[in-house]
N, C-alpha and C positions, 0 to 999 in steps of 0.2 A: 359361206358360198351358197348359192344359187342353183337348184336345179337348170334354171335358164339361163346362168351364166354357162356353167360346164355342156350343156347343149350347143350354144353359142362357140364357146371358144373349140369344142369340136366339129363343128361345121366348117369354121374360119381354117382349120390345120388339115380339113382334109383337100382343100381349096390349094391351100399352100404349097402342101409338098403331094405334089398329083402323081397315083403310078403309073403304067405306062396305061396300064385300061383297066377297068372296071364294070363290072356285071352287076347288076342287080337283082336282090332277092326277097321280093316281098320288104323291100325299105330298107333292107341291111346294102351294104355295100363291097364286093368283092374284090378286096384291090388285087394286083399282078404285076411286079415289077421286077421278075427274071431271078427273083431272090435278093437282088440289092435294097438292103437297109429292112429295118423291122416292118415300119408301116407301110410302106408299099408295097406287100405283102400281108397284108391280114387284113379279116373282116373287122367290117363300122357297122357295128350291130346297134345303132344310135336311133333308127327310124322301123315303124314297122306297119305294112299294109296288108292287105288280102288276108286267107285264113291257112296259110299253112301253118301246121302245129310245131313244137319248138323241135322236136325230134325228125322232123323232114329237113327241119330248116339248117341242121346241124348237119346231119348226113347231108346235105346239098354241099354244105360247105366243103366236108369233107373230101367229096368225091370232084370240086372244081379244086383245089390243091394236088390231091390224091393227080390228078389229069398233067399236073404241071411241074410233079415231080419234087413240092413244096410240101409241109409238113402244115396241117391247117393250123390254124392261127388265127385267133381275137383279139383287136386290142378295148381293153375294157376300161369304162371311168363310170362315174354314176350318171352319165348321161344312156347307159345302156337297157336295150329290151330285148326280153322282158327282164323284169328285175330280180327274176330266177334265172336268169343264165350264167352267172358266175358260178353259183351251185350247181344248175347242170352239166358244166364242163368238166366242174369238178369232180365230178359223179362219173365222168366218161374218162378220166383219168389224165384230162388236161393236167399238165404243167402251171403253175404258178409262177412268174417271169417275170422280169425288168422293172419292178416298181419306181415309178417317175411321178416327181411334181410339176403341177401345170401350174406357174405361179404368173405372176400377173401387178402392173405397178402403173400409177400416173404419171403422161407422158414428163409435165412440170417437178413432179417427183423426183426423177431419175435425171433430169437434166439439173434439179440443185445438187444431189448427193453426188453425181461422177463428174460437176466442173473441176477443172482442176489447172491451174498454172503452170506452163512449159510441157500440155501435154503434146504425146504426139502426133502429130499429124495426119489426118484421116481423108483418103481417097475414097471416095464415092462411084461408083456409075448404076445408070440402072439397066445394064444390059451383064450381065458373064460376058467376061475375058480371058484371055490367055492367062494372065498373069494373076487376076485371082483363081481360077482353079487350080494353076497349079501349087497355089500355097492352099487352096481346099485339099491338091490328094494327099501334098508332105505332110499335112495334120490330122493326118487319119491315124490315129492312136487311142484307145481310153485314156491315156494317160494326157494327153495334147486337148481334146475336145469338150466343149461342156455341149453339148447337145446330146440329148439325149438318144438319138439315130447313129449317131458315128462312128461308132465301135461295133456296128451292125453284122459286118462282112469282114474280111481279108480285103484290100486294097487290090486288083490286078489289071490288066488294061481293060481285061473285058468289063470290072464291074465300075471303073472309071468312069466307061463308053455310058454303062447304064445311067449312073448317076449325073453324067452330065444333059443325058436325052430328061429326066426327071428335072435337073432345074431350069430347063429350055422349056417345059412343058405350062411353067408356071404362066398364067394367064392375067394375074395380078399385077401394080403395079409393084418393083420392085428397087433394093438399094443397095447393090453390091459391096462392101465395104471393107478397106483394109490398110494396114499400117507397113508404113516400110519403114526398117530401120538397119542404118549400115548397108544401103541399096539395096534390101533384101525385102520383098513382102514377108511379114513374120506373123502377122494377126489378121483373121479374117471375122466375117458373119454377114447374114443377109439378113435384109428387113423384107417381110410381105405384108404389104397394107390391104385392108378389106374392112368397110365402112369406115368406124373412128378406132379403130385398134391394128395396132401395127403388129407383128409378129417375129421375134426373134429367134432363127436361125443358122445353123451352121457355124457358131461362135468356135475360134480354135485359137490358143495361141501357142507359137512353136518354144520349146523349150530355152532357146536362146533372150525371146524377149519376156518372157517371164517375170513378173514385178518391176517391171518397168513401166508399166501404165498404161498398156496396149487396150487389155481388154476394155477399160474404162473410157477411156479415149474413143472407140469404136461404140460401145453403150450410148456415150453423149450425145455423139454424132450420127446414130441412127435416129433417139431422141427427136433429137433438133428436126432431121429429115423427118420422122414424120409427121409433126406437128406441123410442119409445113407445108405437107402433102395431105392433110386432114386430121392427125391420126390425134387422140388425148388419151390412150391407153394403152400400152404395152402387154404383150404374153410371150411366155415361152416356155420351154418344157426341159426338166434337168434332173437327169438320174439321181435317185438318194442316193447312190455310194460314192457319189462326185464332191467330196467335201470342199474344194479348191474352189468348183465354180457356182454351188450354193453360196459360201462366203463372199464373191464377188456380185452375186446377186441382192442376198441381204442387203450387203452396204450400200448397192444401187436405189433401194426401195424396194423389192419385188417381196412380195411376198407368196406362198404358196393357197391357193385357192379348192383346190380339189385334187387327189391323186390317181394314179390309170398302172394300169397293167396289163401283160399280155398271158393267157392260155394259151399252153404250144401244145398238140399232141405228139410226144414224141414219139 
């Protein structure tokens, strides 16, 4: 892995899933997204300009969280600066958190390893709908989701409200995508495209359609979408305690390219 990959594919995801607003701090990045989901809530400490020193820079943070009632929050990869801030948070009794891999696969790749014969059928659009968010909120479980973000919050209407102004917000070109089976959507995920790499998102499948083919099926057919739409590489991001959709990843091609983590103050 590439310092200037992990750069990269951290620019791409902050693109992707945008919070509601965002401040800037001397090249870090503030998100604020009402508390719905991890990363739309913590600093992208990825860029850094002007000369404030690392301890204003921390207390700033601190005190624009501390304002909103949010507990401050880093998400960290080796794309971060300076490359003493994991140790300084440490120091300031940061939390150590959510360890996730950012893995990464050829768009051609993944379209050989998940063809598959009699799979299932996959609905596309590139706008949110009724009908895939609502198999976005029934999949809000750790146990349901491989996305790294989805087990973030409790489900409720308010934070529903949030997460659907978050994927309304997306400015990218996008591919909604989902499997029905038994007239039921059961399998979700979204592609976000940004130059030649597409972005895998919001992967859930409901406990009903389970080894059935769903996830795979939906994998192919964002694939195929994007390579269509420009894209010849894939990224996505997937908790390590997630054994079910590493495994389905593996087999796809992906492999893991660099890891991230978040510092909570709690």
């Amino acid at each position: 892995m590439s310092l200037e990959t992990a750069r990269l594919l951290e620019e791409l995801a902050i693109h992707a899933w945008p919070a509601l607003s965002i401040e800037e701090l001397g090249g870090w990045r503030l998100r604020y997204g009402a508390g719905v989901t991890r990363r739309a809530n913590a600093a992208w400490p990825n860029e850094l300009s002007g000369e404030l020193d690392l301890d204003t820079r921390i207390a700033q943070v601190e005190k624009f969280y501390g304002e909103r009632g949010l507990p401050p929050s880093f998400q960290l990869s080796p794309a971060g600066l300076p490359e003493e801030l994991d140790e300084a948070l440490a120091r300031r009794g940061y939390q150590w958190k959510w360890p996730t891999a950012v893995q990464a696969a050829e768009v051609d790749e993944v379209l050989d390893r998940t063809a598959a014969p009699a799979a299932p059928e996959v609905r596309i659009t590139p706008v949110i709908d009724e009908e895939w968010f609502g198999a976005y909120c029934r999949s809000e479980s750790p146990r349901i989701s491989a996305d790294a973000e989805e087990s973030a919050d409790r489900l409720t209407p308010e934070s529903a409200d949030i997460r659907a102004r978050i994927l309304r917000r997306i400015a990218l070109p996008t591919a909604y995508a989902s499997v029905r089976l038994d007239g039921e959507p059961v399998a979700i995920a979204l592609g976000v495209r940004e130059q030649d790499w597409l972005g895998i998102y919001c992967q859930a499948t409901l406990p009903s359609a389970q080894r059935r083919g769903a996830a795979r099926a939906i994998l192919h057919a964002l694939a195929r979408w994007g390579r269509a739409d420009g894209a010849s590489k894939l990224y996505l991001q997937v908790m390590d305690d997630n054994p079910a959709a590493l495994l389905l990843y593996a087999n796809a091609g992906f492999r893991t390219v660099y890891q991230t983590h978040y510092r909570v103050l709690a």
